[in-house]
C-alpha positions as CSV (number, residue, x, y, z in Angstrom):
1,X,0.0,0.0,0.0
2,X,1.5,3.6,-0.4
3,X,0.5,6.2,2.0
4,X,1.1,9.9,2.5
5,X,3.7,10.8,5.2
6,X,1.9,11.8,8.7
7,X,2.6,15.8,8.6
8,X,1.8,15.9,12.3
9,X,4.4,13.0,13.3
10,X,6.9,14.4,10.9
11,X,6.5,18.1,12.3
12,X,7.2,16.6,16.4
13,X,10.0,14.4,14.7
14,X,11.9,17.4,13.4
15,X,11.3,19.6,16.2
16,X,9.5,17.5,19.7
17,X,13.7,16.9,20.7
18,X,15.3,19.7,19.7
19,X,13.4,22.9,21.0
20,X,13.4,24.3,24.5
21,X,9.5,24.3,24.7
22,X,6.6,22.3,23.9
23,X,3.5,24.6,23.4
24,X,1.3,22.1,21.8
25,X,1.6,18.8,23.4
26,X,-1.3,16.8,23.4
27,X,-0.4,14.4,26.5
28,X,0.4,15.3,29.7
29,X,4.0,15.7,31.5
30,X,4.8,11.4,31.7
31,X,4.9,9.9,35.1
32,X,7.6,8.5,36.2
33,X,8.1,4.8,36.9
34,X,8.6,4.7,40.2
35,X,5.0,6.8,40.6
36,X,3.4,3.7,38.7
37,X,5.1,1.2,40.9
38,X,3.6,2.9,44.3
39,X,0.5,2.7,43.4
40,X,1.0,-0.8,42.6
41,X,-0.7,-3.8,44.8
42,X,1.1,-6.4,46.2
43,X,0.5,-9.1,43.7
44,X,1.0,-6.5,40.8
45,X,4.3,-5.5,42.3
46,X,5.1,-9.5,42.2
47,X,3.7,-9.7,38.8
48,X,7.0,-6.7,37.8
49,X,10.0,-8.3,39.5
50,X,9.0,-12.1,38.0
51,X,8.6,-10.6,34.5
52,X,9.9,-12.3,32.0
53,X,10.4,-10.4,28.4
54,X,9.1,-13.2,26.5
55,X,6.3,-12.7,23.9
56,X,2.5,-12.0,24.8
57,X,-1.1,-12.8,23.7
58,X,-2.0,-11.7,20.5
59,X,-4.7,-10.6,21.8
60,X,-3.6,-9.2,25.0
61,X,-2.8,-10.0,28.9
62,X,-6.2,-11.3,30.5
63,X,-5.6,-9.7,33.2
64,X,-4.9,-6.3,31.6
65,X,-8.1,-6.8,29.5
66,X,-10.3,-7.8,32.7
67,X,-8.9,-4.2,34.2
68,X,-9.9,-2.7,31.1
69,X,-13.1,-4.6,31.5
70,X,-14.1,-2.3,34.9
71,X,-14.3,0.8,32.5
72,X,-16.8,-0.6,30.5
73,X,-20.8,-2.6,29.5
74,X,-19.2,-5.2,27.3
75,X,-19.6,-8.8,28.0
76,X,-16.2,-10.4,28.5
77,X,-12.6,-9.6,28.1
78,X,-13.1,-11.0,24.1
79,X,-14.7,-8.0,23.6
80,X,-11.2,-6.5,23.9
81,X,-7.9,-6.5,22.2
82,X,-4.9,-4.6,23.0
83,X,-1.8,-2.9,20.6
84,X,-0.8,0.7,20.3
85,X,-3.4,3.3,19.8
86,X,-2.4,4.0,15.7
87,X,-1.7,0.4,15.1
88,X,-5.4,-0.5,16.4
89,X,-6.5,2.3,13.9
90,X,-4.7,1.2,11.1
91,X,-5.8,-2.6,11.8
92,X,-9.8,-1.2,12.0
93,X,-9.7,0.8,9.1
94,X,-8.0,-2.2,6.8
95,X,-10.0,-4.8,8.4
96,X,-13.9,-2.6,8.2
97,X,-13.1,-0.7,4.6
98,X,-12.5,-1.9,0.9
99,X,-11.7,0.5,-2.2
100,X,-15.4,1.2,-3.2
101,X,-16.8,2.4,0.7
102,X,-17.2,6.0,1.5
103,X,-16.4,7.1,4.9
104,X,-16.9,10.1,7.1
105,X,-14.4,11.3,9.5
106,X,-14.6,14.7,11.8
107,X,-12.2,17.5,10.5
108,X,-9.9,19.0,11.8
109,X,-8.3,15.8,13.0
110,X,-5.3,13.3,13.9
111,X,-4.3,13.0,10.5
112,X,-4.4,9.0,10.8
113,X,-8.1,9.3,10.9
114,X,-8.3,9.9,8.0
115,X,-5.4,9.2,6.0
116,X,-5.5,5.5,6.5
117,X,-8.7,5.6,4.7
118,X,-7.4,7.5,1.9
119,X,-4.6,4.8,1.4
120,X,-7.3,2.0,1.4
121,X,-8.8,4.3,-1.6
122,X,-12.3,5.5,0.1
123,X,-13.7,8.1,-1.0
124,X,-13.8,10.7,2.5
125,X,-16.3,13.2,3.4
126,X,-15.7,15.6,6.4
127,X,-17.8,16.4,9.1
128,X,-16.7,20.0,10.3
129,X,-17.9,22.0,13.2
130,X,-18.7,25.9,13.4
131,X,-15.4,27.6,13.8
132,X,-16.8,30.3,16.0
133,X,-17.8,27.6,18.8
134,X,-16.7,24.6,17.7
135,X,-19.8,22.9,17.5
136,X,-20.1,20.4,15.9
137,X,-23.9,19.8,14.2
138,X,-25.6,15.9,13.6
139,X,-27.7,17.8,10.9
140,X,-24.4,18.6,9.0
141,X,-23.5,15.1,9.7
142,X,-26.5,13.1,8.5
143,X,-26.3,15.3,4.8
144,X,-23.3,14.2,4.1
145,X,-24.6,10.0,4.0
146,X,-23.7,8.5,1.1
147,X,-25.2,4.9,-0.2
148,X,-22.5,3.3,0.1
149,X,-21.1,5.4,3.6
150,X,-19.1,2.2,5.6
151,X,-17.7,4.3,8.3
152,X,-18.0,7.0,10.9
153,X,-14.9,8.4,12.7
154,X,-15.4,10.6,16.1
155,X,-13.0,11.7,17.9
156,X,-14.3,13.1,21.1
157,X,-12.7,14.9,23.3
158,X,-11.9,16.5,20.0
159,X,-7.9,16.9,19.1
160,X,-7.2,19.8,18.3
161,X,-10.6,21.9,19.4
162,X,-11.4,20.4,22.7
163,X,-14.9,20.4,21.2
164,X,-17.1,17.8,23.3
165,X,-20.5,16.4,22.3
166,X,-23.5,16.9,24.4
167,X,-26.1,13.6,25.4
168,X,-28.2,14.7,22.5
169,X,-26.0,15.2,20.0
170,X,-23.9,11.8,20.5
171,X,-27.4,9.8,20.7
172,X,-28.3,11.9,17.4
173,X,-25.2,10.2,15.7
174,X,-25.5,6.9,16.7
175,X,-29.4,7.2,15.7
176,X,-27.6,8.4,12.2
177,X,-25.5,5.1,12.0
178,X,-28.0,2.9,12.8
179,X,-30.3,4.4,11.2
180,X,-28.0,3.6,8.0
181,X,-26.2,0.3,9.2
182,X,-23.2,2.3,9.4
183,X,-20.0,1.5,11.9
184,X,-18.6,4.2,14.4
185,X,-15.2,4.1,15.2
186,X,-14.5,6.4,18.2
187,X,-11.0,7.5,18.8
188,X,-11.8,8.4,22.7
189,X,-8.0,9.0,23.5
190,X,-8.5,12.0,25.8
191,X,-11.6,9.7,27.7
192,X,-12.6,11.1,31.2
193,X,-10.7,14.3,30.3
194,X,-13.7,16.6,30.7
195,X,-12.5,20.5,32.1
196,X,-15.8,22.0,30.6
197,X,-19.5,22.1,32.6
198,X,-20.3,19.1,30.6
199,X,-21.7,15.6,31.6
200,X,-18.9,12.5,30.6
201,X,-19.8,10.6,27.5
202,X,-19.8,6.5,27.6
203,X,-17.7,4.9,25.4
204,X,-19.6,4.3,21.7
205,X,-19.1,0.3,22.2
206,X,-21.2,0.5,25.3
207,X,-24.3,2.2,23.1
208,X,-23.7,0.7,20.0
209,X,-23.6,-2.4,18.5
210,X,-21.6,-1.4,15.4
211,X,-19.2,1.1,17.8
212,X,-15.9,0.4,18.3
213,X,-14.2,2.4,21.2
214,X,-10.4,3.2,21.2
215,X,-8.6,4.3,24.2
216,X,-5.2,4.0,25.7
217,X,-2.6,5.0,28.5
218,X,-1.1,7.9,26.4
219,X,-3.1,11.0,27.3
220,X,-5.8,10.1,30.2
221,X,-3.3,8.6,32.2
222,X,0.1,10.8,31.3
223,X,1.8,7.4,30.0
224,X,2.5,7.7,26.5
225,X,5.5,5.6,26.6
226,X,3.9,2.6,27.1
227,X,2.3,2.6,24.0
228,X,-0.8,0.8,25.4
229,X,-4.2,1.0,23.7
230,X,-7.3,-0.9,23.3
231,X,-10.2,-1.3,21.3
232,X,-13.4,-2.5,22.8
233,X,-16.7,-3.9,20.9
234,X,-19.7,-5.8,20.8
235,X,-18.6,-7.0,17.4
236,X,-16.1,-10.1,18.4
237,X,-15.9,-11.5,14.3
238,X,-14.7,-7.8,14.0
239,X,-12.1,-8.1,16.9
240,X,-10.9,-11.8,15.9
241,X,-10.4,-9.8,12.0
242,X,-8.3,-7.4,14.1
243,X,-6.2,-9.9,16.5
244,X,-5.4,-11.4,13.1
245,X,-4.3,-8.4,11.3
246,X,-2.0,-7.7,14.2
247,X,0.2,-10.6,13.2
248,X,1.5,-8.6,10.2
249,X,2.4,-5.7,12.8
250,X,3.3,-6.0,16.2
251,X,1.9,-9.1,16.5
252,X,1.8,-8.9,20.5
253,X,2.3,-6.1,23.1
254,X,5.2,-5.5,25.3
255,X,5.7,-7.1,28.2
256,X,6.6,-4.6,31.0
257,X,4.1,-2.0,29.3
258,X,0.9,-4.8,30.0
259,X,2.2,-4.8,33.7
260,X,2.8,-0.9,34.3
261,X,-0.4,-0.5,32.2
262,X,-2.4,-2.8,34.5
263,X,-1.4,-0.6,37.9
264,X,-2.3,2.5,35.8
265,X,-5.9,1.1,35.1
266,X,-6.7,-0.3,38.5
267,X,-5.8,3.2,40.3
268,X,-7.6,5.5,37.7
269,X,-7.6,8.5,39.9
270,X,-3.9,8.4,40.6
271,X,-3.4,9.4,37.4
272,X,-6.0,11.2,35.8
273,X,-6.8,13.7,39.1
274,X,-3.3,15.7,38.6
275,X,-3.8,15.6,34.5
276,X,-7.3,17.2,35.2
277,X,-5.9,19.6,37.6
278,X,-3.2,20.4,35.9
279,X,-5.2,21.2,32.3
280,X,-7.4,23.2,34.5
281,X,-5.1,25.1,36.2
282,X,-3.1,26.3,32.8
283,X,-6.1,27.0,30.9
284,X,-6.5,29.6,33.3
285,X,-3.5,30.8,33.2
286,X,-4.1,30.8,29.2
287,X,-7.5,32.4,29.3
288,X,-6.0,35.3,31.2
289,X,-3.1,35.5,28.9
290,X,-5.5,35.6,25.7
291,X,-7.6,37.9,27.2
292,X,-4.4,40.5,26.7
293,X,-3.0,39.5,23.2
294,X,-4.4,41.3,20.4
295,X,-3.0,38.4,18.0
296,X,-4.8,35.5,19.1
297,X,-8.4,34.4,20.8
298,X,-9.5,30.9,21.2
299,X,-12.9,29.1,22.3
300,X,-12.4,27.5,25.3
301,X,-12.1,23.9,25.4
302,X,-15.0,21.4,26.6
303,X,-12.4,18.5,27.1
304,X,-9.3,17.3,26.1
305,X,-6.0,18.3,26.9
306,X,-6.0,21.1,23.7
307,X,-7.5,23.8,22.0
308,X,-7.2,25.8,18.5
309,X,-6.3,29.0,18.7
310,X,-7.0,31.7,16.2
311,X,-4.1,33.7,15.4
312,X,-4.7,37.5,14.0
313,X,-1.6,37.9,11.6
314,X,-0.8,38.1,7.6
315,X,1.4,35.0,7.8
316,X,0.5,31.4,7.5
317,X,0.2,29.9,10.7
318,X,3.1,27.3,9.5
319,X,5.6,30.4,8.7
320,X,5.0,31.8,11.8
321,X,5.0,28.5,14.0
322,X,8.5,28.1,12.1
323,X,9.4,31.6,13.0
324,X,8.6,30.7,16.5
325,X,10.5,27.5,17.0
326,X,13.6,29.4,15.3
327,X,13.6,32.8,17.0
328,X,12.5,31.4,20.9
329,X,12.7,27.4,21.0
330,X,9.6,27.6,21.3
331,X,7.2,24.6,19.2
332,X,3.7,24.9,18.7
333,X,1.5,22.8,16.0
334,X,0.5,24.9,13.5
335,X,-3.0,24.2,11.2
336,X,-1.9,22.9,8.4
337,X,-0.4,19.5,10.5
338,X,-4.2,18.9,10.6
339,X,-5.2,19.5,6.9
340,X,-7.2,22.1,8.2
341,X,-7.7,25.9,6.7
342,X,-7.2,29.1,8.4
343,X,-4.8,30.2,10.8
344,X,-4.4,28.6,14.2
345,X,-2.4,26.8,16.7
346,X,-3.1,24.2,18.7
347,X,-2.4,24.6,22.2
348,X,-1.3,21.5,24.9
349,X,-2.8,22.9,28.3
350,X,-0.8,19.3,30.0
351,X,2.7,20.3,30.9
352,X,4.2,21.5,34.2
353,X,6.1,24.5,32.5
354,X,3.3,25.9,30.6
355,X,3.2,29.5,32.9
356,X,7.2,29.4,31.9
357,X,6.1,29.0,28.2
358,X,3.6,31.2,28.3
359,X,6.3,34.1,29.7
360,X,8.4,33.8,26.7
361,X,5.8,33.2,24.3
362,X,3.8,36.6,25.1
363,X,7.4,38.5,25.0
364,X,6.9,37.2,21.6
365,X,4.3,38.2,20.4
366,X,4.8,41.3,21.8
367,X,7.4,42.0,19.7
368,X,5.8,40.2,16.5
């Protein structure tokens, strides 16, 4: 298959290492190991020092996917199967799609939402909210059904907006896709990561039947270096389609990442309290900051660790995030990573230093 190179991916690769600030980091500041390991029970810590690095289930530890299991409706621990997060979106997309199926994916978005499809050669319409308040409308969605539509992507909490769905606007889209026979698959990454006055969502594969849920340990729970995600369904032929996919990629998770990952998901709060308080507390800082800066404004974010942020200036967003990068060290994401018109930022509310960041970054633009 040939397939596009990942813009986003390729703009962190040549700058995530190299500058002295991260303004648009989607996850959260990563916990350390020895964080995970306190929190760990005495059978889990036994489970860590007797670890051998031999291969794993295809599928998955059980007793990872019977953690998992607490988070959600589904049956059993066959409704689950565990990889990396973009692996388990490649492996959906190739195992659900063929050449002559239309698809609809949300826009602006993690360019793997849609680009895998494009590979696959689907045709790809895109559901796009109102850029004043990042709403995004089921009407808008349900015009753009096509006879042969396979496929709905969500991604919710929405990277890069921080737009969030409310109960009647997610029951309005899976009334669409049933309505139409049509599979969801939700990319709920930033799951539980609700900042905004706004009830929490349930996972698509708990409402259903054709929903697939992804989620993982990279952004909820600050531990992107374990590269641990899952997909959950009521659809087990789809899942066995997907365990068998795998076998051409990773074929089976690591080892020590199952383990660390299990302590993670059996002490939820551990880890996703601080993130929480922690987006909270910057986006405060951020809103007061904006509030004073002539060159930018921004809607708020719902949920989600991020949010676009109009910029007011003659420049492309890309010359001037390139600008910035060069002049202060300073990286931010511009719009055009996400295929996505207009001039904005995105903006990673999950990182320690942010107030430090935001110091430099308003001498900046003072100066701009």
């Amino acid at each position: 298959m040939k397939i596009n190179d990942f813009k986003l991916e390729r703009y962190f690769g040549k700058h995530e290492f190299t500058a002295k600030y991260l303004l648009s980091s989607s996850d959260c500041d990563g916990y350390e190991l020895s964080y995970v390991l306190d929190h760990a029970s005495k059978e889990e810590i036994q489970l860590w020092e007797n670890l051998t690095l031999g291969y794993t289930e295809s599928e998955g530890s059980p007793m990872l996917r019977e953690a998992i299991l607490q988070y959600y409706k589904v049956d059993s621990i066959e409704n689950i199967v565990i990889a990396s997060p973009g692996e388990l979106n490649f492996a959906s997309m190739n195992v659900i799609l063929d050449s002559k199926d239309h698809v609809i994916t949300v826009s602006p978005c993690y360019q793997s939402l849609s680009e895998v499809v494009k590979s696959i050669g689907c045709t790809v319409s895109y559901w796009t909210p109102n850029s004043e308040d990042w709403e995004f409308n089921s009407k808008d969605l349900e015009q753009l059904i096509q006879k042969n539509t396979k496929l709905i992507v969500l991604n919710f909490p929405h990277n890069p907006t921080g737009a969030y769905l409310n109960y009647k606007q997610f029951d309005a889209v899976v009334a669409i896709a049933r309505k139409h026979d049509i599979y969801i698959f939700s990319d709920e990454m930033y799951h539980k990561l609700v900042i905004g006055n706004i009830n929490e969502l349930p996972p698509i594969a708990d409402v259903y039947e054709k929903g697939i849920s992804l989620w993982g340990t990279s952004k909820t729970f600050g531990l992107a270096g374990l590269r641990t995600g899952w997909l959950v369904s009521k659809d087990k032929a789809f899942l066995k389609k997907v365990i068998a996919f795998k076998d051409y990629l990773s074929i089976c998770s690591s080892a020590p990442s199952e383990v660390l990952s299990l302590i993670a998901l059996n002490n939820l709060d551990a880890f996703l309290v601080p993130n929480l308080e922690k987006i909270k507390r910057n986006l405060s800082f951020f809103e007061r900051f904006a509030s004073n800066q002539q060159l930018l404004s921004f809607v708020p974010p719902k949920a989600g660790s991020t949010a676009f942020v109009k910029l007011h200036i003659e420049s492309s967003s890309l010359e001037f995030s390139d600008k910035l990068v060069s002049e202060t060290g300073i990286m931010s994401v511009p719009s055009e990573m996400f295929g996505y018109q207009g001039k904005y930022i995105r903006i990673g509310f999950g990182r320690d230093n942010f107030p430090k960041i935001l110091d430099e970054f308003n001498q900046y633009l003072n100066t701009y």
